[in-house]
N, C-alpha and C positions, 0 to 999 in steps of 0.2 A: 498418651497425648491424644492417640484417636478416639478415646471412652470418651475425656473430657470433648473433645470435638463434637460425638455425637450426643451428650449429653445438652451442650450448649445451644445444638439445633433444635432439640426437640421442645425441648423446652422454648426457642423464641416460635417455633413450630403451636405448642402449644396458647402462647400469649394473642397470638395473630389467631386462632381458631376460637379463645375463648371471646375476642373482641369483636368477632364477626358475628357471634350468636348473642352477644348483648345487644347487638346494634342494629342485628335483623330489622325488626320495627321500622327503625328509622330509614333505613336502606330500602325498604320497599314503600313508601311513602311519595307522592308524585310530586312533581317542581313545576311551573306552569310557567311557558314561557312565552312572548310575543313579540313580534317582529317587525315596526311601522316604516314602510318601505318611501312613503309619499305618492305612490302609485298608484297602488289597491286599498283595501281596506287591510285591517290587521291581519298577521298570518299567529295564530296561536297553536300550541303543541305543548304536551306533556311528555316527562320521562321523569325516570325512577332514579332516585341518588346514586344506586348502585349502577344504574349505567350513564351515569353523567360522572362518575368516579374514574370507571374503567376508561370511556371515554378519551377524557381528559389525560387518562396515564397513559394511553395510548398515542394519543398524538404528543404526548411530552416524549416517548419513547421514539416514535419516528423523526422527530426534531433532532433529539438527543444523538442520535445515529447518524445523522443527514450532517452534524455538527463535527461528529468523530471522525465520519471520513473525508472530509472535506481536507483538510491537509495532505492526505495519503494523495489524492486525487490530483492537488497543486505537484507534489512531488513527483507523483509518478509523470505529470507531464513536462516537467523539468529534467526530467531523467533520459526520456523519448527525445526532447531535443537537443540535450547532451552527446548523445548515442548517434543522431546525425550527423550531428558537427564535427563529429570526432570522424565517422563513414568518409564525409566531404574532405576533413584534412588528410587523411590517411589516402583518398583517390587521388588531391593534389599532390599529393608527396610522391605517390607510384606513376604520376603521367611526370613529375618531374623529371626522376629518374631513369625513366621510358625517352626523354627526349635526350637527356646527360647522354644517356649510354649511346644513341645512333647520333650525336653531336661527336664523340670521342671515344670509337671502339677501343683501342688501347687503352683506355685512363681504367677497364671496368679490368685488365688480362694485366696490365701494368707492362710497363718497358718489360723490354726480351734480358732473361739470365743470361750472363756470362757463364759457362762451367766451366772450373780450374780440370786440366786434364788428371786425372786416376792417378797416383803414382805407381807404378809398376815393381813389380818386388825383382829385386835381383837375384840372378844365379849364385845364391855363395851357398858353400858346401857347411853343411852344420857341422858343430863339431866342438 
């Protein structure tokens, strides 16, 4: 399974290296672009395919990430306020008990035990 594996990359390895060399040409070819603000006059600039390529994947890639972690980030502060609430309940439950207990020291020791007295073994001779 792992030949097949690396057979399968090298080869798509190879597909994407032969497409880059056909395509040179065109990749290095400039794009002319222009920018009419209404302010100034035109603002004009070129670039090359290949870096209006990368570009482009790049900011698709930052998007793409910015998109992924966006729920994590909802969660995680979902979780943070969970985690307080819980701190808050958990303080109200212990000042409760803090006032229970100096309201009614006995209730925390319970009523006083009775003890049944020992029974005491008697003098009988074994036998």
């Amino acid at each position: 399974m792992k030949l097949f594996r690396l057979f399968t990359t090298l080869l798509l390895l190879a597909v994407i290296v032969l497409f880059v060399r056909q395509n040179m040409a065109t990749f290095q070819r400039d794009l002319d672009f222009s920018l009419y603000l209404f302010i100034r006059e035109d603002v004009r600039w070129s670039l090359k395919v290949s870096t209006v390529i990368f570009l482009s994947g790049f900011v698709g890639l930052l998007i793409g990430l910015a998109l992924m972690f966006r729920p994590f980030y909802h969660t995680r502060k979902a979780l943070q306020a969970e985690r307080s609430e819980k701190e808050r309940l958990l303080g109200e439950r212990a000042k409760a008990f803090e006032e229970a207990d100096m309201a009614h020291p006995q209730a925390v020791a319970g009523p006083p035990r009775e003890t049944a007295p020992e029974p005491q073994a008697a003098d009988t001779p074994a036998g």
